[in-house]
C-alpha positions in Angstrom: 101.0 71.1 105.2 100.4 73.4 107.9 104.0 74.6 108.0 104.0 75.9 103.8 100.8 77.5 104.7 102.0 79.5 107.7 105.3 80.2 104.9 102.9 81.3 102.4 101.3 83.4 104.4 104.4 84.7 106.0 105.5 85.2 102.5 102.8 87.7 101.5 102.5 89.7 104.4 106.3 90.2 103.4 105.8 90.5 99.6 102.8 92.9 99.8 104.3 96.3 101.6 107.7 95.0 99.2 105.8 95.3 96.1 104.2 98.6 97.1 107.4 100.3 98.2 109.6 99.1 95.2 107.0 100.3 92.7 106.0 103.4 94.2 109.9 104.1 94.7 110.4 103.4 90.9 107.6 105.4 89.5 108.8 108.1 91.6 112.6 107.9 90.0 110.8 107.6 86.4 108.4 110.6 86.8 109.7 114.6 86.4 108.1 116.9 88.2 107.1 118.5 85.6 104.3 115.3 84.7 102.6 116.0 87.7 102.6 120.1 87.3 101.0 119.6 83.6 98.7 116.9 84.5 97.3 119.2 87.4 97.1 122.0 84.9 94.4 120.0 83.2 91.3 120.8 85.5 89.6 119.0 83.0 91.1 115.6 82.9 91.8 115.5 86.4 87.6 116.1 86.9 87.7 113.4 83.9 90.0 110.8 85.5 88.9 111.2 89.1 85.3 110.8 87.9 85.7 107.5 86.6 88.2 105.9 89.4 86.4 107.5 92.5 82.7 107.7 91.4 81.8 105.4 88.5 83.6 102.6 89.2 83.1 102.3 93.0 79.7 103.2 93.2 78.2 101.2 89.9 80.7 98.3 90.7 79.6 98.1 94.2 76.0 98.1 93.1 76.5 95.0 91.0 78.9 93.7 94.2 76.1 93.7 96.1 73.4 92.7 93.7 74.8 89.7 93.0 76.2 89.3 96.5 74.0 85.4 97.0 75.9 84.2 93.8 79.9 85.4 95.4 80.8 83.2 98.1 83.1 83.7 101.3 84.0 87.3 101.3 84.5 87.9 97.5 82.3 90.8 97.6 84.3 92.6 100.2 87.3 91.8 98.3 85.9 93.5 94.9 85.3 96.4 96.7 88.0 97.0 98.2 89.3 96.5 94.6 87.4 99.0 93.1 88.3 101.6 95.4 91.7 101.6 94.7 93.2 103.3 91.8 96.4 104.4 90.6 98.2 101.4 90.1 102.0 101.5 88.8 101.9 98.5 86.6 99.6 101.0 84.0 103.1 102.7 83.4 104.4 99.5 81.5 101.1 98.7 80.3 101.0 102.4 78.5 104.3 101.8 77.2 103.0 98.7 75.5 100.0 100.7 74.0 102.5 103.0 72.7 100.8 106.0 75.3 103.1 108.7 76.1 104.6 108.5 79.4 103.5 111.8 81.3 99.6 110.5 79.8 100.1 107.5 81.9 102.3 108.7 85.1 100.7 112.3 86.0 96.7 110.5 85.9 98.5 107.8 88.1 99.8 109.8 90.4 96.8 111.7 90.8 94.9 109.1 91.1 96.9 107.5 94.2 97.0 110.8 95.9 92.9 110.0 95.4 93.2 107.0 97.1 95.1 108.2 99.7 92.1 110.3 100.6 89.3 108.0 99.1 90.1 104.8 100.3 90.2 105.9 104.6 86.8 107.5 104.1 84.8 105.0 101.9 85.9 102.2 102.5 84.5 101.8 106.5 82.0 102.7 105.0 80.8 100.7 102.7 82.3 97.2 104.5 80.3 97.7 107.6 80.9 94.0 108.3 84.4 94.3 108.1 86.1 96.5 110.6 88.7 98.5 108.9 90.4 101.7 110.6 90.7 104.5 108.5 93.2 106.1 110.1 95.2 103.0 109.6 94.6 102.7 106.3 95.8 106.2 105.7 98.8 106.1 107.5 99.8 102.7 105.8 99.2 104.0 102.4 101.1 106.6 103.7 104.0 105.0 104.5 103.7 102.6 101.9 103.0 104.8 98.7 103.0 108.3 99.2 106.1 108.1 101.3 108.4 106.2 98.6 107.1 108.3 95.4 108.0 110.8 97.1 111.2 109.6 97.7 112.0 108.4 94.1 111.3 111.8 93.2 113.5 113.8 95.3 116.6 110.7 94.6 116.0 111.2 90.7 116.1 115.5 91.1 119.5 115.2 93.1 121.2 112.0 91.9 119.6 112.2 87.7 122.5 110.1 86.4 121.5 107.6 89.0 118.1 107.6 88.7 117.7 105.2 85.7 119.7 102.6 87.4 117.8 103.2 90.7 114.6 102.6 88.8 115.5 99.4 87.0 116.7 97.8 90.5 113.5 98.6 92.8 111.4 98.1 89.5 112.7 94.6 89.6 112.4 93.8 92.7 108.6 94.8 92.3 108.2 92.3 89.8 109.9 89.9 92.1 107.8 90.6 95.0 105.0 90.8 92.1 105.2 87.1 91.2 105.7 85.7 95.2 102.5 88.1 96.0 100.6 86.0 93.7 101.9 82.8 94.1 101.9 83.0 98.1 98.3 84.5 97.8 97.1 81.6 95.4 99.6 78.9 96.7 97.8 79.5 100.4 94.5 79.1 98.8 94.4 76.6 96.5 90.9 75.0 97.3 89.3 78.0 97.9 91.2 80.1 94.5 89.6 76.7 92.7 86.3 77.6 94.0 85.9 80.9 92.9 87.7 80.1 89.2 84.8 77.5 89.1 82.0 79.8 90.1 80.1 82.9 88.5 82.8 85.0 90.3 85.2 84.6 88.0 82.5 86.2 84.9 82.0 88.6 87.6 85.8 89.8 87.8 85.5 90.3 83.6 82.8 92.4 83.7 83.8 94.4 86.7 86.8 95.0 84.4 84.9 95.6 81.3 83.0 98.4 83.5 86.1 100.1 84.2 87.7 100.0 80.7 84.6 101.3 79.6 83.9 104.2 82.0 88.1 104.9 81.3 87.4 105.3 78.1 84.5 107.1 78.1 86.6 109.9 80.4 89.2 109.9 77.9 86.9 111.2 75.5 85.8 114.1 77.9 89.3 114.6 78.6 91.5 117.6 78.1 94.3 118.5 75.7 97.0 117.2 77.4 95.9 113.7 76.7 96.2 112.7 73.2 95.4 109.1 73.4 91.8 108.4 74.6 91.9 104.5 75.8 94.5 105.8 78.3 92.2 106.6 81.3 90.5 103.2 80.2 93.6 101.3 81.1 94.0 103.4 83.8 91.1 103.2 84.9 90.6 98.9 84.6 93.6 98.1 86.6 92.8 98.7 89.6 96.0 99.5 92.6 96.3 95.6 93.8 99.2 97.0 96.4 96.9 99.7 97.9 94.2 96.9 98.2 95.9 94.2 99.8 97.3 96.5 101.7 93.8 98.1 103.2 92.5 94.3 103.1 95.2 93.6 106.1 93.8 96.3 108.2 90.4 94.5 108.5 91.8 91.2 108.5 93.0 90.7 111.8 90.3 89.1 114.3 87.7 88.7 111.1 86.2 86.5 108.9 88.4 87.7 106.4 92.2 86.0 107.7 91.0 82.8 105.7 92.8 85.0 103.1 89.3 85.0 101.3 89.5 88.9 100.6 92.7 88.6 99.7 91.9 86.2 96.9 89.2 87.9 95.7 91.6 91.5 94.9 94.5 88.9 93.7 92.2 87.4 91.3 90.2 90.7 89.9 93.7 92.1 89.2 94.8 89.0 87.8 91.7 89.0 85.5 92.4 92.5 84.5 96.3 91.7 83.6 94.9 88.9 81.2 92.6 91.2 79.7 94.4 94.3 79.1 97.9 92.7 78.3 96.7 91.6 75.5 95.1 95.0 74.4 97.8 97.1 75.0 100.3 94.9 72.5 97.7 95.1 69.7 97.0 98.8 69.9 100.8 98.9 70.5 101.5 96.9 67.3 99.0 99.0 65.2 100.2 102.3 66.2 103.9 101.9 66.0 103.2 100.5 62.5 100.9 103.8 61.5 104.0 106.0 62.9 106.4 103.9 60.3 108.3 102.5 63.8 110.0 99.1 63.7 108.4 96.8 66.0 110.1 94.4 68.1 109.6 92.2 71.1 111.7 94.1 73.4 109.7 98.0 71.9 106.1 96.1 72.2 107.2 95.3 75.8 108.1 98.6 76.7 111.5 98.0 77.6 112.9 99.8 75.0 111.7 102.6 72.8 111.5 105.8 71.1 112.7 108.7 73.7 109.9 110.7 73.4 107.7 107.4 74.6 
């Protein structure tokens, strides 16, 4: 028993700076530069969008953390902030594309939004886990390395080598989905009593509404947003699921010689985000379905997915 736990663990210390690379690297071969010029353009989303991920969220979610911090046990709370801070996820590109959201609505907020936590997550995060020692300056250079570093890089591949950059993007986007599915199982798989626990407890009503918050306070910045976003529940699904890589990945900064390398943090971020995939999948197929059908599209399984669609999705 204690050798599959030492694998597990091995296997999402491996699967975690995997998934971040591979899916920073294929949003960056999937995204023109010219997303990310438009987006910044629009002073008023980008106040909009940043609002909601970097002030809303964090600081109302935070409050309701700690308010109901006697009813969490272990170190859930820490996880679920840690959570909340991080925004920008690349999974939101494939949930967009479900919704039937245009693509530069969904990559040029997301892209701002990591370059937020970039910045965010170093400064506020010491901060508010006092308990749990985590070096800023190591969280920025890992997010750094991890994020920054390979979006970067997909970008400059895609602007030399465009004929390659669809292929590119399909192989490092599946290897994120690999390294996806191990991330959870290896996180979960290491932790079964203690994931049983928390599904068993008021944490796991806790995880819905902190994800009802954040669709909620997404949505609400969608309607104070500017004219380059046409769909308003965008920033909400932007906005509810939260960066599980950048997470995780500040989580192993405060983990080492803490309370927290039970893995219990790392549960707690593995679940939220798990919560918030149940929640929203399941939203963005339905608004998907209805607006396809307004726009007189033909709606299959492989369009509702988002593997295949109109070109100007």
């Amino acid at each position: 028993m204690h050798t599959i736990e030492s694998l597990l663990g091995l296997l999402i210390q491996i699967s975690v700076p995997a998934f971040a690379i591979a899916s920073m690297l294929s949003m960056g071969l999937r995204t023109p530069l010219r997303s990310f010029r438009l987006q910044l353009r629009d002073r008023r989303t980008v106040l909009a969008v940043l609002g909601a991920n970097f002030v809303v969220v964090p600081a109302v979610g935070t409050l309701i953390v700690w308010l109901l911090n006697g009813l969490l046990p272990h170190q859930t709370a820490e996880g679920f902030v840690i959570a909340l801070c991080a925004a920008g996820a690349p999974f939101v590109l494939q949930l967009g594309a479900m919704a039937r959201i245009p693509y530069t609505e969904t990559a040029g907020p997301m892209a701002v939004l990591l370059l937020g936590s970039i910045v965010f997550m170093p400064l506020v995060v010491p901060f508010l886990l006092q308990d749990v020692h985590v070096d800023g300056w190591a969280v920025a250079r890992l997010l750094l390395g991890t994020m920054l570093s390979p979006m970067i890089a997909g970008i400059v591949i895609a602007a030399v080598f465009p004929h390659r950059a669809d292929l590119c993007a399909r192989i490092a986007g599946s290897v994120a989905a690999v390294s996806a599915v191990l991330m959870f199982l290896s996180g979960f798989g290491a932790n079964t009593s203690l994931v049983l626990q928390l599904v068993l407890s008021p944490v796991l009503l806790v995880a819905i509404g902190l994800v009802a918050l954040a669709f909620l306070t997404g949505r609400a910045a969608g309607e104070l947003a500017g004219d380059t976003l046409t769909v308003p529940d965008g920033p909400a699904i932007l906005t509810s699921q939260r960066n599980i890589a950048a997470a995780l990945l500040v989580a192993r900064t405060g983990a080492e010689g803490t309370g927290a390398a039970d893995g219990s943090i790392v549960v707690a971020i593995l679940l939220l985000s798990a919560v918030g995939f149940v929640m929203l999948v399941p939203y963005a197929l339905a608004t998907g379905v209805v607006r396809r059908r307004r726009a007189g599209e033909q709606v299959s399984v492989g369009v509702l997915l988002g593997v295949v669609g109109p070109k100007t999705d």
